[in-house]
C-alpha positions as CSV (number, residue, x, y, z in Angstrom):
1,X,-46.8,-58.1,123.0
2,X,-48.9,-59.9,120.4
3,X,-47.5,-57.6,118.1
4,X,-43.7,-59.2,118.6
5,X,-44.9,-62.8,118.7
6,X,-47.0,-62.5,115.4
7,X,-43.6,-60.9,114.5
8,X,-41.3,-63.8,115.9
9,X,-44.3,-66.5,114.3
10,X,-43.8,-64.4,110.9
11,X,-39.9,-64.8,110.7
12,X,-39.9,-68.4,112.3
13,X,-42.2,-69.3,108.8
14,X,-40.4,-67.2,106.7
15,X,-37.0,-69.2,107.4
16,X,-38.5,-72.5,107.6
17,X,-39.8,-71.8,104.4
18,X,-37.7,-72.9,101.5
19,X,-35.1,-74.3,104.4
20,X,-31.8,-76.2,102.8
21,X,-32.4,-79.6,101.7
22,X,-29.0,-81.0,102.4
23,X,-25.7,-79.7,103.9
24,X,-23.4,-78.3,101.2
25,X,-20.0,-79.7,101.0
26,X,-17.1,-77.7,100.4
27,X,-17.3,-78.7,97.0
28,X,-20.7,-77.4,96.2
29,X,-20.2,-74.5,98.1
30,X,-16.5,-73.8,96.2
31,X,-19.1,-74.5,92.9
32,X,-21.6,-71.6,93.8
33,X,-19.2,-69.4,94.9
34,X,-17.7,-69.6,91.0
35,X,-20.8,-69.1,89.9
36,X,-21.2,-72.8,89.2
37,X,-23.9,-75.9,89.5
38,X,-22.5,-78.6,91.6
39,X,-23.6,-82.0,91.8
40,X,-22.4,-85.4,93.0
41,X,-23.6,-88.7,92.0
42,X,-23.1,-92.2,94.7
43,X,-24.6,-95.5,94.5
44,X,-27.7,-95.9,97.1
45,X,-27.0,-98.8,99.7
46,X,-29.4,-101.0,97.7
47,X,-27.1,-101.1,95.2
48,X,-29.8,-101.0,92.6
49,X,-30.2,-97.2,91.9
50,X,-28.1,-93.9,91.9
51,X,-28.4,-90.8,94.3
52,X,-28.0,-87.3,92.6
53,X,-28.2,-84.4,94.8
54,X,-27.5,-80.7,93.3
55,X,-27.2,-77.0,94.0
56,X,-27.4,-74.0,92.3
57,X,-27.7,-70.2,92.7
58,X,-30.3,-67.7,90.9
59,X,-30.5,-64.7,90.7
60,X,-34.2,-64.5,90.6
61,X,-36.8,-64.8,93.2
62,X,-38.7,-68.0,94.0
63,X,-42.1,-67.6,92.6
64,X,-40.0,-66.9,89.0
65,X,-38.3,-69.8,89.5
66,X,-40.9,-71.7,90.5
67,X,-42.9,-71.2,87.8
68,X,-40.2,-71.9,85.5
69,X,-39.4,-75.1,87.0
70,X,-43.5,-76.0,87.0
71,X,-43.8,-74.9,83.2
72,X,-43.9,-77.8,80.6
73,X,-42.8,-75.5,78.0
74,X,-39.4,-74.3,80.3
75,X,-39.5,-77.9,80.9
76,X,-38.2,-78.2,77.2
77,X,-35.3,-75.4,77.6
78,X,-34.1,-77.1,80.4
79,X,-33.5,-80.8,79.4
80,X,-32.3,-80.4,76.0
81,X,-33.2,-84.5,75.3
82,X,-36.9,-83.7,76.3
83,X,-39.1,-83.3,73.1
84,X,-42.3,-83.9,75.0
85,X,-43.7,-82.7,78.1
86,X,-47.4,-82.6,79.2
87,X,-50.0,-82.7,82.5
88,X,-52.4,-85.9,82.3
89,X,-53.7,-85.5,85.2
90,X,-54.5,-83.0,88.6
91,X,-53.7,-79.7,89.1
92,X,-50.6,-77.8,90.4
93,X,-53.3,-75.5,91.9
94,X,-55.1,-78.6,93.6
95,X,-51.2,-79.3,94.9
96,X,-50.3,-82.0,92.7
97,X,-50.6,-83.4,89.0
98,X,-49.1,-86.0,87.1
99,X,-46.8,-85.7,84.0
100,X,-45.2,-86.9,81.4
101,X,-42.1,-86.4,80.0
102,X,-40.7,-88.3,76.8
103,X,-37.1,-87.7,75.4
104,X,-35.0,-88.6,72.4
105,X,-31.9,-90.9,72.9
106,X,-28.4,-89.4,73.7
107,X,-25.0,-91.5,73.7
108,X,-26.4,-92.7,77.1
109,X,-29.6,-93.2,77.5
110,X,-32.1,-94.4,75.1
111,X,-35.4,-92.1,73.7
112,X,-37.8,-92.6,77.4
113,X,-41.5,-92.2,78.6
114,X,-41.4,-90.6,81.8
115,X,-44.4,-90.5,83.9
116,X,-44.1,-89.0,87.7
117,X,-46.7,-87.3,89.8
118,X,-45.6,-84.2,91.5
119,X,-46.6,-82.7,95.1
120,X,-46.4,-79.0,95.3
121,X,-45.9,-76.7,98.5
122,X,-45.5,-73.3,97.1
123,X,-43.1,-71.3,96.4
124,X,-40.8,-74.0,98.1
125,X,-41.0,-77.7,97.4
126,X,-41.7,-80.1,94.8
127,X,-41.1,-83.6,95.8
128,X,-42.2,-86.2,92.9
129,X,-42.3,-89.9,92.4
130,X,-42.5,-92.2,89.6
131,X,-45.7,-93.5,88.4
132,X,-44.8,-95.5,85.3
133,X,-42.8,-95.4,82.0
134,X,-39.4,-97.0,81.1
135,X,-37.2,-95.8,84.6
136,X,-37.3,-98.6,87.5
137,X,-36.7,-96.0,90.0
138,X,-37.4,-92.0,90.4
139,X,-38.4,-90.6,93.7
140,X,-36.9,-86.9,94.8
141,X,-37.4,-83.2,95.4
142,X,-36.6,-80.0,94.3
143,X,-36.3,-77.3,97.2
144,X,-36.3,-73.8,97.0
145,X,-34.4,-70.9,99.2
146,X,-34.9,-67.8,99.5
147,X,-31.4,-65.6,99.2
148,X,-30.9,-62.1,99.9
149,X,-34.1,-60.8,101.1
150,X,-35.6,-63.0,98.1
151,X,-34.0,-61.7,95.4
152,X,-32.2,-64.7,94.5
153,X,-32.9,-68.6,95.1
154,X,-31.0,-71.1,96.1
155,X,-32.0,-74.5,94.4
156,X,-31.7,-78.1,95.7
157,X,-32.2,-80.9,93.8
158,X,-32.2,-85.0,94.9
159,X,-33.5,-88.1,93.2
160,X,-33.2,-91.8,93.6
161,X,-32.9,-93.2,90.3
162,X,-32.5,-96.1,88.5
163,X,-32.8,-98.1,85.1
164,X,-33.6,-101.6,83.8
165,X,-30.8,-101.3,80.9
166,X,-28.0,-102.9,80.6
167,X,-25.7,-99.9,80.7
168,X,-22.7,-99.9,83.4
169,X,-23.9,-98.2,86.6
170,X,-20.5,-96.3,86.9
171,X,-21.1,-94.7,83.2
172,X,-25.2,-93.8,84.1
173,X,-23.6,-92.3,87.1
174,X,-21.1,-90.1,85.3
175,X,-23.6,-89.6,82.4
176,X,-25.9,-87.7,85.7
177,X,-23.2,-86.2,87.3
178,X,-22.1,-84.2,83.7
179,X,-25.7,-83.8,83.0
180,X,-27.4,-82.6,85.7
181,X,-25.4,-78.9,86.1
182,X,-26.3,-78.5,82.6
183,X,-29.9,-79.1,83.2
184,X,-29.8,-76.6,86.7
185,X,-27.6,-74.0,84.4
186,X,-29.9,-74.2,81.8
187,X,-32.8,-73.6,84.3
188,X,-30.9,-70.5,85.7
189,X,-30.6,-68.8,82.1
190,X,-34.2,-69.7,81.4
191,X,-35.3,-67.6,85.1
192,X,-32.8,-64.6,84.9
């Protein structure tokens, strides 16, 4: 009998572990299905910031993702803009740190100084928060899920964000919602 509830306790973890972040619409499922990132940009209700949630499939198992996603160096494969990226404080192993990320300018968005502090449960969750630097607003997570018996991961990704530029919140928006597949395809080719 304790056998089956150690059993029951063991597979009650395993699928909390990693569970969905957000209910995929038909959209984002049609996306992964095609092999495809999907995201969707709104406005928050305060009107000041943007919402960007995301989703994509790889086919690699969480801790490789993981540690992709928690490497400064993949950091750099990933965002294509990002030309610096660095711990200043804590320890991932402690279950948090603090970074910073700097990028050049694009058509959209001018060079930046990024600073966020990170809170890691592993293999499964990274939520993080702005500290300082040029954004007004950054607060999210990134969420993995296990697929397939755990050889592939399912990855969700949502973040508040918002800027003190004067740049047309309907063209940030698009400028996210073209951007961040690239950055989630990108992360797939740097894990598989």
């Amino acid at each position: 009998m304790r056998r089956w509830i150690s059993l029951g306790l063991a597979i009650w973890a395993m699928s909390a572990v990693g569970a969905r972040a957000f209910d995929l619409t038909p959209k984002a499922q049609a996306a992964l299905k095609r092999g495809e990132a999907y995201a969707e940009v709104t406005p928050d209700a305060d009107g000041v910031s943007g919402h960007v949630r995301a989703v994509i499939d790889i086919d690699a198992p969480m801790q490789r993702v993981w540690r992709t996603m928690t490497d400064c160096a993949a950091a750099k494969a990933m965002i294509s803009t990002l030309t610096g990226c660095r711990v200043v404080e804590g320890d991932q192993a402690r279950g948090w740190d603090i970074r910073e990320h700097v990028t050049r300018r694009n058509l959209v968005f001018p060079s930046m100084r990024i600073v966020f502090r990170s809170d890691y449960e592993p293999y499964s969750l990274i939520r993080f928060r702005l500290v300082e630097g040029d954004l007004k607003v950054q607060q999210g997570e990134w969420r993995l899920q296990a697929l397939d018996g755990g050889r592939r991961t399912r990855v969700f990704y949502e973040n508040r964000l918002a800027v003190d530029w004067p740049v047309p919140k309907a063209l940030m928006r698009e400028a996210l919602r073209r951007d961040t597949p690239k950055v989630l395809m990108n992360l797939r080719r740097v894990c598989e």
